[in-house]
KOLDOMAR-616553 format. One record per atom (N, C-alpha, C): z, x, y; chain; atom name. Coordinates in steps of 0.1 Angstrom, whole numbers. Each point is the difference from the previous one (the first is absolute). Example, Ala and Ser with C-alpha at 12.3 -4.5 7.8 and 13.67 -1.06 7.14 Angstrom:
% residues 2
> 78:132:-57:A:N $
> 0:-9:12:A:CA $
> 0:9:12:A:C $
> -7:-4:11:A:N $
> 0:9:11:A:CA $
> 8:-8:11:A:C $
% end
This chain:
% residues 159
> -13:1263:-70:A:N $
> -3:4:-14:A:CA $
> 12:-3:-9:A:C $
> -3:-3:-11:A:N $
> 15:-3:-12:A:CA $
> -10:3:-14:A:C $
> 7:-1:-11:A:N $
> 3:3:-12:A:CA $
> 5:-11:-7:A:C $
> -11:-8:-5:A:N $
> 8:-9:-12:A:CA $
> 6:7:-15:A:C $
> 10:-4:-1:A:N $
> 5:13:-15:A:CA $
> -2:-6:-10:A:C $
> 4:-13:6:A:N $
> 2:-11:-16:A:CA $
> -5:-13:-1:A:C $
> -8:-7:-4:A:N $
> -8:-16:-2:A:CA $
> 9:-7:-14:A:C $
> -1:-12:2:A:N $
> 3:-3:-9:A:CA $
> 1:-18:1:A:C $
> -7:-5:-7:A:N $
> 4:-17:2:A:CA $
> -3:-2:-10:A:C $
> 7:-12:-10:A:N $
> 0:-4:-14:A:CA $
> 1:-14:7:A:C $
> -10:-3:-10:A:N $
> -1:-21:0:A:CA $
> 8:-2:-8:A:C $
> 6:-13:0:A:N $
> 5:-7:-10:A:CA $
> 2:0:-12:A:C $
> -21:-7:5:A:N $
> -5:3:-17:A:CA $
> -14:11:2:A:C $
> -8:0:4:A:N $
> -8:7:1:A:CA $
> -6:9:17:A:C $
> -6:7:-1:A:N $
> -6:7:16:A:CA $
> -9:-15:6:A:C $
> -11:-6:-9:A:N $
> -6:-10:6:A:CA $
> 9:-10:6:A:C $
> 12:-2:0:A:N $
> 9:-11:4:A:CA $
> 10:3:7:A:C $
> 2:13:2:A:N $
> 11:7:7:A:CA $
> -6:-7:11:A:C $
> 14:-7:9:A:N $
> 2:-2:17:A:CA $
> -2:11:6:A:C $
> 9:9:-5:A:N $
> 2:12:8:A:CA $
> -13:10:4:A:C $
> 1:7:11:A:N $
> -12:6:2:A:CA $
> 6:15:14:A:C $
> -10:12:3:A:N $
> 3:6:5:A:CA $
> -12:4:8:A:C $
> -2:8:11:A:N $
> -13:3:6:A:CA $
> 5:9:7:A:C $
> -6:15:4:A:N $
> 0:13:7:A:CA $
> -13:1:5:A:C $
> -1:2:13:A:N $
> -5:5:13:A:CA $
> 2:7:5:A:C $
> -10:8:8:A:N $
> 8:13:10:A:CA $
> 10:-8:8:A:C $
> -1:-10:2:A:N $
> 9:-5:13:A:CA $
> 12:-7:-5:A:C $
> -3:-11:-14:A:N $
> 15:-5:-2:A:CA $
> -1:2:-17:A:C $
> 13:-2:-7:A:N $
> 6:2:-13:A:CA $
> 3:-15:0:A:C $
> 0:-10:-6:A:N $
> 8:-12:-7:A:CA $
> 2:-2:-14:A:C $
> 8:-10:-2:A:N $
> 4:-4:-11:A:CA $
> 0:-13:2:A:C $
> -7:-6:-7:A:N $
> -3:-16:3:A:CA $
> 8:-6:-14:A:C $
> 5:-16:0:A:N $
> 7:-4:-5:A:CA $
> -4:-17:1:A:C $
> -9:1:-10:A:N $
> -6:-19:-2:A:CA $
> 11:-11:-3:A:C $
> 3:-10:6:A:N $
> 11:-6:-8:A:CA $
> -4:-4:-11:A:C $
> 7:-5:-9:A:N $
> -3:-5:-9:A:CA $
> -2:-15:2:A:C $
> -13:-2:-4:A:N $
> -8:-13:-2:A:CA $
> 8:-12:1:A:C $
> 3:-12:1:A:N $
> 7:-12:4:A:CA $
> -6:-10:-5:A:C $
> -14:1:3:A:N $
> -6:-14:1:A:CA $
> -9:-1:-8:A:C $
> -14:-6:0:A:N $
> -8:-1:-15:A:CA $
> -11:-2:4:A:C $
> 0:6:15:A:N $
> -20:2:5:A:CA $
> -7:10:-6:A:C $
> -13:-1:-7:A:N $
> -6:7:-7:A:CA $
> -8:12:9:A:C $
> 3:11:5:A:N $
> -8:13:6:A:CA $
> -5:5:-10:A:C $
> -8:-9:-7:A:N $
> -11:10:-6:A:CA $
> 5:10:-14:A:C $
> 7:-7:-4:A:N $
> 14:8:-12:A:CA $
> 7:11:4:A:C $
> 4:2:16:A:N $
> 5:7:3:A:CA $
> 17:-10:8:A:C $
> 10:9:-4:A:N $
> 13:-7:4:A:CA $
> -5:3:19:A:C $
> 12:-10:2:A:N $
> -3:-2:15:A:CA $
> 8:16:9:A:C $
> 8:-1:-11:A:N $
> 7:22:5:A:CA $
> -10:5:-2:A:C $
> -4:4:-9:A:N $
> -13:8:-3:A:CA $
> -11:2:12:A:C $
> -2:-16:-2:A:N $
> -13:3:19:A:CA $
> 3:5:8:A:C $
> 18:-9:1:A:N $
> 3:7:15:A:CA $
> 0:17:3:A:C $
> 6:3:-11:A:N $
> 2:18:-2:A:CA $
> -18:5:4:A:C $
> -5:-6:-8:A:N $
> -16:6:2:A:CA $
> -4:1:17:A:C $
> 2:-13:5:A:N $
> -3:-8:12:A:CA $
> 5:11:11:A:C $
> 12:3:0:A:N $
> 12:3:8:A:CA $
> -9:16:-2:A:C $
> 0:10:-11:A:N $
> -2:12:-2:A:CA $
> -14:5:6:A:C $
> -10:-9:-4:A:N $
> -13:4:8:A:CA $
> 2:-7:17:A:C $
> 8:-5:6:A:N $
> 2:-2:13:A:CA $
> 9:16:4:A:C $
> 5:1:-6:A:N $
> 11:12:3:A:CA $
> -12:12:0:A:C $
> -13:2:-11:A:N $
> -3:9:4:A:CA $
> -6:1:12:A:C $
> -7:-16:9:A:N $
> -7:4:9:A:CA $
> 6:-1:15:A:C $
> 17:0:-6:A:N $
> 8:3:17:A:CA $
> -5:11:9:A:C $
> -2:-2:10:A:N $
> -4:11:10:A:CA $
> 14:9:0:A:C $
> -5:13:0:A:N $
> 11:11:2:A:CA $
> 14:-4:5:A:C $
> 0:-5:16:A:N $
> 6:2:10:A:CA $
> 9:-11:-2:A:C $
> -4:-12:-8:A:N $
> 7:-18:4:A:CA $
> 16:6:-5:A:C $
> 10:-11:8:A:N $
> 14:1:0:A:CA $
> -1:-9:-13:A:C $
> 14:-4:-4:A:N $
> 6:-12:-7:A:CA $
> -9:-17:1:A:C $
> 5:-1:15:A:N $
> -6:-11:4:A:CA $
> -17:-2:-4:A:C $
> -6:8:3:A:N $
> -14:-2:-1:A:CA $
> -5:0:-14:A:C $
> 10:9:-9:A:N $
> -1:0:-16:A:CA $
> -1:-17:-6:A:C $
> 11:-2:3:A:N $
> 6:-14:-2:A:CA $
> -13:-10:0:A:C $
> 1:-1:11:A:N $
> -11:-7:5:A:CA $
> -13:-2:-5:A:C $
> -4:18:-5:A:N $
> -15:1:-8:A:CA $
> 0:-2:-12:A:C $
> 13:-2:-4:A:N $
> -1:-4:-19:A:CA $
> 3:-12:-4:A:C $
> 9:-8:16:A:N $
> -3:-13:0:A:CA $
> -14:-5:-1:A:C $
> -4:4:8:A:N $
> -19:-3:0:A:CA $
> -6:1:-8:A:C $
> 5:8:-11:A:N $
> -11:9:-11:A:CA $
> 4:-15:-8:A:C $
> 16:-5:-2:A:N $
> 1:-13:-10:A:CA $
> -8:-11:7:A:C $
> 3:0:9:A:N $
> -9:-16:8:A:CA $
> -14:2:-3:A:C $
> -6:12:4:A:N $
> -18:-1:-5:A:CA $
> -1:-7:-12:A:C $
> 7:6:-7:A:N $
> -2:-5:-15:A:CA $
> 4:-13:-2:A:C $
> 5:-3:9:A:N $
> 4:-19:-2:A:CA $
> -16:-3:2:A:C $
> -1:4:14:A:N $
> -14:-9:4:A:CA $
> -11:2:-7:A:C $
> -1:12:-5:A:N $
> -13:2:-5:A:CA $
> -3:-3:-10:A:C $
> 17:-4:-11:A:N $
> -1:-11:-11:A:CA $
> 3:-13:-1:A:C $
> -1:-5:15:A:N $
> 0:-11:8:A:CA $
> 15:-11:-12:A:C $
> 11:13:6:A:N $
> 14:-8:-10:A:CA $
> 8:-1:14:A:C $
> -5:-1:12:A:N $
> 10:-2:15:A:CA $
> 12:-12:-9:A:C $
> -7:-15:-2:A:N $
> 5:-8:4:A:CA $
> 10:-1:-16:A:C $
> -5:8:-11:A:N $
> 9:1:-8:A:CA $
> 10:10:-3:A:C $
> -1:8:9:A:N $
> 16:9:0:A:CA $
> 9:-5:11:A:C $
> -7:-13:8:A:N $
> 11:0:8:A:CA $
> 4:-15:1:A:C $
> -3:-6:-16:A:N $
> 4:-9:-8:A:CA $
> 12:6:-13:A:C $
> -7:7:-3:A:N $
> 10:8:-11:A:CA $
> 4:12:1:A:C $
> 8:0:5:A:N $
> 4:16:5:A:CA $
> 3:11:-11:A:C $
> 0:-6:-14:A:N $
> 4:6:-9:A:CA $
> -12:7:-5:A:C $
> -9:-1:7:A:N $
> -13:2:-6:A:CA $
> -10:12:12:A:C $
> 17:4:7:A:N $
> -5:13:12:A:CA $
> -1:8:-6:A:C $
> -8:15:6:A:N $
> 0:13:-5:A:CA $
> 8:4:5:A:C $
> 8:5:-3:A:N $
> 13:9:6:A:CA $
> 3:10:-7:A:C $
> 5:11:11:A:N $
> 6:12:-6:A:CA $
> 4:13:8:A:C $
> 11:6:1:A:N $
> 7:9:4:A:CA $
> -4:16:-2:A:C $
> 2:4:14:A:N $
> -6:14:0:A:CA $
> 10:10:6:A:C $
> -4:12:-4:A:N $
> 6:8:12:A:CA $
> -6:12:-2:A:C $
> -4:1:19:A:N $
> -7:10:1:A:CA $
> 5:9:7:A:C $
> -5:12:-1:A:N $
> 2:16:4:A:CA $
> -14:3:10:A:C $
> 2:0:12:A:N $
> -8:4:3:A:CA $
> 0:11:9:A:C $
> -12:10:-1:A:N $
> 1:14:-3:A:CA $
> 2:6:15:A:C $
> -9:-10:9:A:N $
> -4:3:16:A:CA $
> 11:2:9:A:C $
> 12:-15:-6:A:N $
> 12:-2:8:A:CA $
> 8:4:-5:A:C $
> 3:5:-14:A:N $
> 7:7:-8:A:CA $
> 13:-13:-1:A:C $
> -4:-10:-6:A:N $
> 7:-13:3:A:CA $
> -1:-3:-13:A:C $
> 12:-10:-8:A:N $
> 1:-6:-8:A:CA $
> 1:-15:2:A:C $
> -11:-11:-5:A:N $
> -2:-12:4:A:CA $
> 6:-15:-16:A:C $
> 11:-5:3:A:N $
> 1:-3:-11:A:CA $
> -6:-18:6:A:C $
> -7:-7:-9:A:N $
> -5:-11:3:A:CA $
> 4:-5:-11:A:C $
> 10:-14:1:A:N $
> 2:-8:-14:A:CA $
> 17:7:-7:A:C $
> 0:2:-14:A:N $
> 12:-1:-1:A:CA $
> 0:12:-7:A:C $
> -9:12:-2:A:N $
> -1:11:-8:A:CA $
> 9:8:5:A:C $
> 9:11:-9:A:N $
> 6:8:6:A:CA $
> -6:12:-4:A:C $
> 2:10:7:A:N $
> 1:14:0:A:CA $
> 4:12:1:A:C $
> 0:10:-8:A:N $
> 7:8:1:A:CA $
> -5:15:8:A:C $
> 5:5:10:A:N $
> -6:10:3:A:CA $
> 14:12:0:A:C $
> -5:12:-7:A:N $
> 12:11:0:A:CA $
> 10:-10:-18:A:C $
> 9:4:10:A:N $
> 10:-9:-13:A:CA $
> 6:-11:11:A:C $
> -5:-6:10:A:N $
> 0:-12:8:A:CA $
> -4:-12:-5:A:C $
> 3:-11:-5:A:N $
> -3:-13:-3:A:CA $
> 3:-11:11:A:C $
> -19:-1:7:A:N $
> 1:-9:8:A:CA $
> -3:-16:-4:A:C $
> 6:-10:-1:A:N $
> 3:-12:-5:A:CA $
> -9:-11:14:A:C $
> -6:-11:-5:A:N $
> -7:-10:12:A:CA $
> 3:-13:-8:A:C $
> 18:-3:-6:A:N $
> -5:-14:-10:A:CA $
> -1:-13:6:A:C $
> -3:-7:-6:A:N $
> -1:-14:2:A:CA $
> 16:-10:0:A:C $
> 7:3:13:A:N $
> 16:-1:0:A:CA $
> 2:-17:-7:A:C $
> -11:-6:3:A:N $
> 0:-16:-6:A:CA $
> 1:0:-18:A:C $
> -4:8:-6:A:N $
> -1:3:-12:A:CA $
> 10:8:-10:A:C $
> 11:6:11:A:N $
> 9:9:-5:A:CA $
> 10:-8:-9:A:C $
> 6:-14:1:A:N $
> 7:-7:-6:A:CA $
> -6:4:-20:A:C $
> -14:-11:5:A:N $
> -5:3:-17:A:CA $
> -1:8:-4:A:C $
> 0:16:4:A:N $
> -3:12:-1:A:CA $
> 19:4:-4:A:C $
> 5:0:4:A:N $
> 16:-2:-1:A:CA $
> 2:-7:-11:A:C $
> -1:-15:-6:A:N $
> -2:-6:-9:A:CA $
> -6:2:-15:A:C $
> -11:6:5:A:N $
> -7:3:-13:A:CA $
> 8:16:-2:A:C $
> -2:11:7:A:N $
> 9:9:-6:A:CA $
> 12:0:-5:A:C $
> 10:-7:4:A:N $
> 11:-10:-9:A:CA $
> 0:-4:-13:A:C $
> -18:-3:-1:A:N $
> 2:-13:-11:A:CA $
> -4:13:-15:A:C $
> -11:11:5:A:N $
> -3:9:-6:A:CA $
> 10:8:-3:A:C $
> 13:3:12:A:N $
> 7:9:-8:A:CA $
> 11:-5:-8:A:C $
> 2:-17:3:A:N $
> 5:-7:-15:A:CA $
> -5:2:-12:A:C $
> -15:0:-3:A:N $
> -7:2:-7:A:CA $
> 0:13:-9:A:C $
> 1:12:9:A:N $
> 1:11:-6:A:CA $
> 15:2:-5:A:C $
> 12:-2:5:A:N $
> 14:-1:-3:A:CA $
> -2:-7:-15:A:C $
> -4:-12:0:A:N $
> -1:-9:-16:A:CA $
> -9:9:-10:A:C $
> -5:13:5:A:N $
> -8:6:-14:A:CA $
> -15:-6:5:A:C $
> -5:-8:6:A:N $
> -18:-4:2:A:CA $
> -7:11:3:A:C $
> -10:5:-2:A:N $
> -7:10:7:A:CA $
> -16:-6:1:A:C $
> -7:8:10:A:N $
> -15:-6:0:A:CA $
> -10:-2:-8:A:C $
> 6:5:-14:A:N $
> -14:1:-9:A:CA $
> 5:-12:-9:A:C $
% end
């Protein structure tokens, strides 16, 4: 049993375009995390984060109680692949890769009393910040905070 206290996910620009997404079950809690879009395949006017978040969140509700990490994995890999085949895009996502659904989760699940981080989402549990980043990316990440806190030193601010 648990207690959600607090929801809360803001899009960008609106709820219809928010990547972001969340889903509660008796069995798991997630917080799903669509990447942002890359490429320029048309889903239906939906961004390619968007689907995935949808895609990923109705697979999450139909996890069986009991599945570990591994088997999670697995079934929400499946949940993206169906949707390749059944919109028969096999041979164009694995032409243009910028044109995958992708997107990062992490789940709480209730049975194992386990926290599952998939992808690069971090989380916080207690006043604990658990971190999964993408160590290939920390340079530009390093870089660009640099370049922003030049930015803010010279007087720029975001608006």
């Amino acid at each position: 049993m648990y207690t959600i206290v607090e929801i809360n996910s803001t899009g960008k620009v609106n709820a219809e375009l928010n990547e972001d997404g969340w889903v509660a079950t008796p069995d798991y809690v997630a917080v799903i995390d669509g990447s942002t879009s890359k490429g320029t395949h048309d889903y239906g006017g939906k961004k390619s984060g968007r689907l995935a978040m949808e895609i990923i969140r109705e697979a999450i509700s139909l996890l069986r109680p009991d599945c570990g990490i591994r088997e999670c994995a697995d079934e929400l890999s499946l949940a993206l692949a169906n949707y390749y085949v059944q919109h028969h895009m096999i041979n164009e996502v694995a032409s243009h890769t910028e044109n995958r659904l992708t997107a990062s989760v992490v789940i709480f699940s209730v049975n194992r009393k386990e926290v599952w981080q998939i992808g690069d989402c971090p989380c916080m549990i207690g006043n604990n910040i658990f971190e999964n980043p993408k160590y290939w990316e920390l340079p530009m990440a390093q870089a660009r905070a640099l370049f922003l806190e030049n930015e803010l030193r010279i007087g720029k601010s975001g608006s």
